[in-house]
Each structure stands twice: as structure tokens, then as C-alpha cells.
C-alpha positions as CSV (number, residue, x, y, z in Angstrom):
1,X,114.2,71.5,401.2
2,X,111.5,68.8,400.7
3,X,113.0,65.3,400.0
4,X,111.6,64.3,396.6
5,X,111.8,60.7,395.1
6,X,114.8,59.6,392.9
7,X,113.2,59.7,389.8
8,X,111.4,62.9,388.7
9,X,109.5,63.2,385.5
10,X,108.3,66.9,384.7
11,X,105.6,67.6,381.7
12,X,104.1,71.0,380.5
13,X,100.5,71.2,378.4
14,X,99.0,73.6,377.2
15,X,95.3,72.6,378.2
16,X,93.4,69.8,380.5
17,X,93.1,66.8,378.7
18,X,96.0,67.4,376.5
19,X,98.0,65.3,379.3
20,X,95.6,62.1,379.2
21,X,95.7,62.0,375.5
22,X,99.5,61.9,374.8
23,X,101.1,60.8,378.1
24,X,98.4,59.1,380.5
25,X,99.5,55.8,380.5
26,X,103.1,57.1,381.3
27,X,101.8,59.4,383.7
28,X,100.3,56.3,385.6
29,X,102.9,54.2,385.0
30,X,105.9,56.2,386.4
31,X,103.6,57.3,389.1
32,X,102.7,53.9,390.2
33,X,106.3,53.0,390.0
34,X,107.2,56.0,392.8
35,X,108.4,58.6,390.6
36,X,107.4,62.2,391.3
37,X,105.4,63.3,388.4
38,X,104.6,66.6,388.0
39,X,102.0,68.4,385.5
40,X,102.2,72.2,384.8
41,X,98.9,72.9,383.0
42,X,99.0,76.5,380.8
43,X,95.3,77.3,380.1
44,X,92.4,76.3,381.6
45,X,91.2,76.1,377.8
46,X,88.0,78.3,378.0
47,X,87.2,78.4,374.4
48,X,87.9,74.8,374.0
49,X,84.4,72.7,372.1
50,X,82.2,71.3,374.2
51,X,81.2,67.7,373.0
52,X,78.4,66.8,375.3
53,X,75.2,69.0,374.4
54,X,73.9,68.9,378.2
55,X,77.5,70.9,378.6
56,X,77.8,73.0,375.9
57,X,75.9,76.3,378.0
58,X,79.5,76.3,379.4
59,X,81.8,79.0,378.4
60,X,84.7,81.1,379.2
61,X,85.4,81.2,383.4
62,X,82.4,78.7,384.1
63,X,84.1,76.7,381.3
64,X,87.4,76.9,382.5
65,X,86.3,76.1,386.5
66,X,84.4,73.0,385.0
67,X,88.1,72.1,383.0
68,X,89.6,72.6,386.1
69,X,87.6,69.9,388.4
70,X,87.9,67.7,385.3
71,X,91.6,67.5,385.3
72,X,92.0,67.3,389.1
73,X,89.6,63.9,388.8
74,X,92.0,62.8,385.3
75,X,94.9,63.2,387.7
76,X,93.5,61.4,390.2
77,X,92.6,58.6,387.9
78,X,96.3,58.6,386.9
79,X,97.8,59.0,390.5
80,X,99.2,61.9,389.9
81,X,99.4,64.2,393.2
82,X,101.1,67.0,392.0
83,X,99.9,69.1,389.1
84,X,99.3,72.9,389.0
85,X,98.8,76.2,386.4
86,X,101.3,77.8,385.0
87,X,102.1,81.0,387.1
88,X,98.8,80.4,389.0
89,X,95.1,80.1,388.6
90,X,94.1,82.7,385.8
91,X,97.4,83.8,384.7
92,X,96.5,82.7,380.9
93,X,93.8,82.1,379.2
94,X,93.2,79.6,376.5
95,X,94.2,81.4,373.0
96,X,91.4,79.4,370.6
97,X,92.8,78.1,367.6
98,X,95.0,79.5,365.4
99,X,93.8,82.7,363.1
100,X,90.8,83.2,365.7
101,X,90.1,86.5,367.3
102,X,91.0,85.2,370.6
103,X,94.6,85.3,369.1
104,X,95.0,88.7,370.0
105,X,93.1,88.8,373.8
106,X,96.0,90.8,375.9
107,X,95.8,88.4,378.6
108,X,95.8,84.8,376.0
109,X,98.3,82.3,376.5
110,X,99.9,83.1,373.2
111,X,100.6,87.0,373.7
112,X,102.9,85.9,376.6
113,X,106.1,86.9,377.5
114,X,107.7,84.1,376.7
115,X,110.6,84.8,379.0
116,X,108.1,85.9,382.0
117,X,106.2,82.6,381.1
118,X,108.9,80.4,381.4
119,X,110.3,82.2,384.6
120,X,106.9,80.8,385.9
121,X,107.8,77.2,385.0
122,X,111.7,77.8,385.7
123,X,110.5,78.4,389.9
124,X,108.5,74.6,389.4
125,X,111.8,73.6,388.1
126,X,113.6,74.5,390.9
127,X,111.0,73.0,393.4
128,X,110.7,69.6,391.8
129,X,113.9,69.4,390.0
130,X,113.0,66.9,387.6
131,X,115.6,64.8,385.6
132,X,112.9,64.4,383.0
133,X,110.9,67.0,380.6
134,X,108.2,66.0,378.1
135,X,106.6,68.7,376.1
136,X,105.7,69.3,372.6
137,X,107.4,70.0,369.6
138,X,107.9,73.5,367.9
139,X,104.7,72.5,366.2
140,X,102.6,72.0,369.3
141,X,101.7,68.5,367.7
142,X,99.1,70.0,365.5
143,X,99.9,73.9,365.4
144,X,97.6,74.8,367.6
145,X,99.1,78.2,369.3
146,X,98.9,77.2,373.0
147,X,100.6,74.5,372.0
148,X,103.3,76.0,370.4
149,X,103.7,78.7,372.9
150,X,103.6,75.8,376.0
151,X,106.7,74.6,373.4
152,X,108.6,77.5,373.1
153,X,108.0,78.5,377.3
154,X,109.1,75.1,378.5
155,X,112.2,75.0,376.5
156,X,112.5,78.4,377.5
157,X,112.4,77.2,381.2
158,X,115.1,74.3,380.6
159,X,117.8,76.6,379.5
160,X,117.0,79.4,382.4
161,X,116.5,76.4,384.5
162,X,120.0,75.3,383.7
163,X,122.0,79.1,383.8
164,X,120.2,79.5,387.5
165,X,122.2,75.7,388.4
166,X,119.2,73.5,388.0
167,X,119.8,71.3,384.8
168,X,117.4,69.1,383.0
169,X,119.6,65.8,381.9
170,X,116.8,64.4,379.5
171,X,114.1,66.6,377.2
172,X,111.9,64.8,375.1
173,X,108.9,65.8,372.9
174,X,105.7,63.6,372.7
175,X,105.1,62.0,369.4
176,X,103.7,58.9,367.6
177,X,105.0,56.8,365.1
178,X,103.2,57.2,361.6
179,X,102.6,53.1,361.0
180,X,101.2,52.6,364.9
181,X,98.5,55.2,364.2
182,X,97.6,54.3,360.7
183,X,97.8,50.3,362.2
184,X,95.4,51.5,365.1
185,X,93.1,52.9,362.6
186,X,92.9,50.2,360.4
187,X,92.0,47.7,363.7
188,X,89.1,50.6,364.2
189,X,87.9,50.6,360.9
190,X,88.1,46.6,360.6
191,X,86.4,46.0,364.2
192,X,83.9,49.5,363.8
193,X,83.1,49.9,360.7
194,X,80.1,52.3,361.2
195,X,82.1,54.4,363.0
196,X,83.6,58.0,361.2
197,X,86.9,57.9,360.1
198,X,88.5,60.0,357.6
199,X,91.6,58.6,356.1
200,X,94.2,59.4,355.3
201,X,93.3,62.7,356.8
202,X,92.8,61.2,360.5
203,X,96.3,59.8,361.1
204,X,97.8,63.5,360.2
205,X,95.0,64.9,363.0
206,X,96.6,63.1,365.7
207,X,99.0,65.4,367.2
208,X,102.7,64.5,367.3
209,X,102.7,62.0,364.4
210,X,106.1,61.6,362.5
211,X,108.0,59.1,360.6
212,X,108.6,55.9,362.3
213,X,112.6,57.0,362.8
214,X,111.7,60.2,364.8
215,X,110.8,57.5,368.0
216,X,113.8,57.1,370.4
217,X,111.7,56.3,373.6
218,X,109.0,53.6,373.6
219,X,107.0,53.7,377.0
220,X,104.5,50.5,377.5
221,X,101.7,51.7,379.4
222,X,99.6,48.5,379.0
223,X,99.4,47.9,382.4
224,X,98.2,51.4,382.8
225,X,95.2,51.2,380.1
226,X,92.3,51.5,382.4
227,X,94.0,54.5,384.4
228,X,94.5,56.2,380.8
229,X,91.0,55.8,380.1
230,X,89.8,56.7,383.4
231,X,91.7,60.3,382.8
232,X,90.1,60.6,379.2
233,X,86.8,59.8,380.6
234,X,87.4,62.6,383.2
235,X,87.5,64.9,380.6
236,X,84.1,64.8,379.6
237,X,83.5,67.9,378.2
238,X,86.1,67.7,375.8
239,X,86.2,64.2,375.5
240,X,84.1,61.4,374.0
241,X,85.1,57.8,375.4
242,X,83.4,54.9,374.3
243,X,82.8,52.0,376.6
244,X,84.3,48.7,376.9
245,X,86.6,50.2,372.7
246,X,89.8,51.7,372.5
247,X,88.9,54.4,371.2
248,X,87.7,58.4,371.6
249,X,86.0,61.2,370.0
250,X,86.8,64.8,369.9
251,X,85.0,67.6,369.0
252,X,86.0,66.9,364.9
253,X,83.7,63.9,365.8
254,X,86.4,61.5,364.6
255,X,87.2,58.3,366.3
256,X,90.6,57.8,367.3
257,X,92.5,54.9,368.6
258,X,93.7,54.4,372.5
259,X,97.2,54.2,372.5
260,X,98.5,52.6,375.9
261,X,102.2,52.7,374.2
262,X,103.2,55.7,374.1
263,X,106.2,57.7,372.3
264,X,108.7,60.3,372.4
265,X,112.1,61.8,370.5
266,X,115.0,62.4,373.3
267,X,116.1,66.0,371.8
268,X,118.5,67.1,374.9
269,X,120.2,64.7,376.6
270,X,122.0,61.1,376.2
271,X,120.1,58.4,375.0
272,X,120.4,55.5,377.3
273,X,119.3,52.8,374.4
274,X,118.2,52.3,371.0
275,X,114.7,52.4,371.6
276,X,115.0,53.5,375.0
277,X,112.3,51.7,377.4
278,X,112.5,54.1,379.9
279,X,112.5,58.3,380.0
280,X,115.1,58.4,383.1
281,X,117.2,55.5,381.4
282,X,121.1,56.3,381.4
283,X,121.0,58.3,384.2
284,X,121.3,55.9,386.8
285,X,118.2,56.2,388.7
């Protein structure tokens, strides 16, 4: 068996990008540190919006290839070596958003078997054997069904995981504290005010937002800012980064603050402190 570093953070998402957005400075972080980070990607998100309108003749498998050379250069940008699909290369395919037709493609992420799925992520599990799990909550962060399927699969995983002898000590979900996204927008909306916001409607678009006493790990990624953005940047067709501001767009052409902290709720495991300041804290490492 392959002699993996002592610290191993594992994190499932649903598509590419979804990894730069809510855990890239942590990502980079833990990587530069000599953790073993690993990313299992779900969907190659083929019906995902195309921002840029030189890109938007992309669609479904050319779509998904161009997705796919994005998140290898985000990863990069992040240090991240080890990242793959879930069950390999074409397994799933993106499900759109909820209520859509693509809903009920056959061969969409969100008609899974969830057990088959996570027997997919459970042999990862066994590879890596990561102390660590970040994935989303039952929600998906904002409901979208790939996101609440990567949810339900990778929780899925942890428990097979742990029958077959390979326990995860710590799970947590991603999430961000109510008062540092509505602070972040009001710094956007005091330094850019010609830029769209929508309040109070934006801070409940940003996936993962909760009340402030949700947050039991706070990871400072400040260090890692220009890695984060580096990734976001990656993902250009999804992805609108603005130079030299901390912020992005999406494709609901609302700007959204950088974060370079970033958050999480401990939901399996023993919490190591009160916030924790590190995911593998408490367990020795």
C-alpha cells in the first residue's frame, strides 16, 4: 500500500468550480502545508451557463471536456495533485437545476443509485483514507439537485466506508456565516457601488449560508488568496473574476465577495476547539 502523508483531507462536489468557490483557499492551504488533499468531482456539469459569450457555443460533452481541462488548471492553481470523477470519466452527468427536464435523463447525477454511487467514492475512501470529509449539507448549499445527491452519496460513503473498517474521524459540511457575507457585501457595495447587487436576496444566493452559531471550524486561507483566485479564474466558463477586487460573477450576473476565510459545521466527529482552527484538530496529527 502506497505511503500517504499524515494528514488527509478528503472533499466531494458535485461540479468543477464548486471546489474553488467554497473550499479553495483550504484546498491550498492544507496542500501547501503537506496534507494529501483529495477532490472527487460528480459531474462534469454539461448543462451548467456559460458566462463568457465567445464560450457559450459549448454544450453538453464538448462542454463537459472544456469543464474538465478547467478544473485540472483550478487544481493546479491550488496544488492539488490528486483529484478525480466519481466512478470515472462519464459515469454521471450534470442533472441541471432542479424542476428541469434534465431531472429525469436515466444516466443524470441525480437518478443515481445512491448506494452504487457511494460504493464509487467508498473504493477512494479506501485508497486515500482520509481522516477528513467536507461535503455539503442535505441542502446542497442552495438545493441544487447534484448538490444534494453529492450530499446524500458522500455520507453514504462515510458510513459504508466505516462497516468495510475504514472510518472517517471528522465530517464537516461547508458553510458561511450569515454576518461575514452580508459584511462582505456591504464592503462591495461601499467600495463598487456600480456594481449589481441584490440585497437582501444575494446573501441567501450564496450557498451554505447559516446563522453565525452553525460555524465550528474557521479555516484562514489569507495566505492562500491569490491561489483561490487563480482556481476561480480557471473556471472561466462558469466564472467571472474581476481583476485586482475580491470579488466574482456567476451566471445570475451578481457580484459576490472573495472569501479567503472559509467555514464549516463539524457534524461527525469530536470537535478539537471552540472555533476549531484546523479540520484535523483533535486528532493528533
Amino acid at each position: 500500500m502506497t505511503e500517504l502523508p499524515g494528514r488527509r483531507l478528503l472533499l466531494v462536489h458535485a461540479h468543477p468550480d464548486d471546489e474553488s468557490i467554497n473550499n479553495g483557499a483550504t484546498m491550498a492551504k492544507y496542500a501547501a502545508e503537506g496534507a494529501h488533499v483529495t477532490l472527487v468531482t460528480c459531474t462534469l456539469g454539461e448543462h451548467g451557463e456559460v458566462i463568457p459569450p465567445e464560450l457559450r457555443h459549448l454544450s453538453g460533452s464538448v462542454l463537459a471536456e472544456e469543464r474538465e481541462r478547467e478544473l485540472s488548471a483550478a487544481m493546479k492553481a491550488l496544488g492539488v495533485a490528486h483529484h478525480g470523477l466519481l466512478g470515472g470519466r462519464g459515469r454521471y452527468e450534470d442533472s441541471g437545476m432542479m424542476g428541469t427536464p434534465d431531472n429525469d435523463d436515466p444516466a443524470c447525477f441525480w437518478q443515481a443509485d445512491v448506494d452504487e454511487a457511494a460504493g464509487h467514492l467508498v473504493e477512494v475512501i479506501r485508497e486515500v483514507r482520509p481522516q477528513v470529509l467536507v461535503t455539503y449539507d442535505p441542502d446542497g448549499g442552495y438545493g441544487h439537485p447534484d448538490h444534494i445527491q453529492a450530499h446524500r452519496v458522500a455520507m453514504r460513503a462515510a458510513e459504508l466506508a466505516a462497516d468495510a473498517g475504514h472510518p472517517i474521524a471528522k465530517v464537516y459540511w461547508n458553510r458561511v456565516p450569515r454576518t461575514v457575507v452580508e459584511e462582505g457585501f456591504a464592503r462591495l457595495r461601499d467600495a463598487l457601488p456600480e456594481l449589481p447587487f441584490a440585497a437582501p436576496a444575494a446573501v441567501d444566493d450564496v450557498p451554505g449560508v447559516v446563522d453565525d452559531g452553525r460555524i465550528t471550524a474557521v479555516i484562514d486561507g489569507t495566505a492562500y488568496a491569490a491561489a483561490k483566485t487563480a482556481a476561480l479564474r480557471a473556471h472561466a466558463t462558469q466564472i467571472e473574476v474581476a481583476p485586482d477586487q475580491p470579488y466574482f460573477v456567476l451566471s445570475n450576473e451578481l457580484a459576490q465577495p472573495v472569501f479567503t476565510t472559509e467555514y464549516y459545521e463539524l457534524v461527525h466527529g469530536v470537535p478539537g476547539g471552540a472555533p476549531e482552527t484546523d479540520l484535523f484538530e483533535g486528532l493528533g496529527l
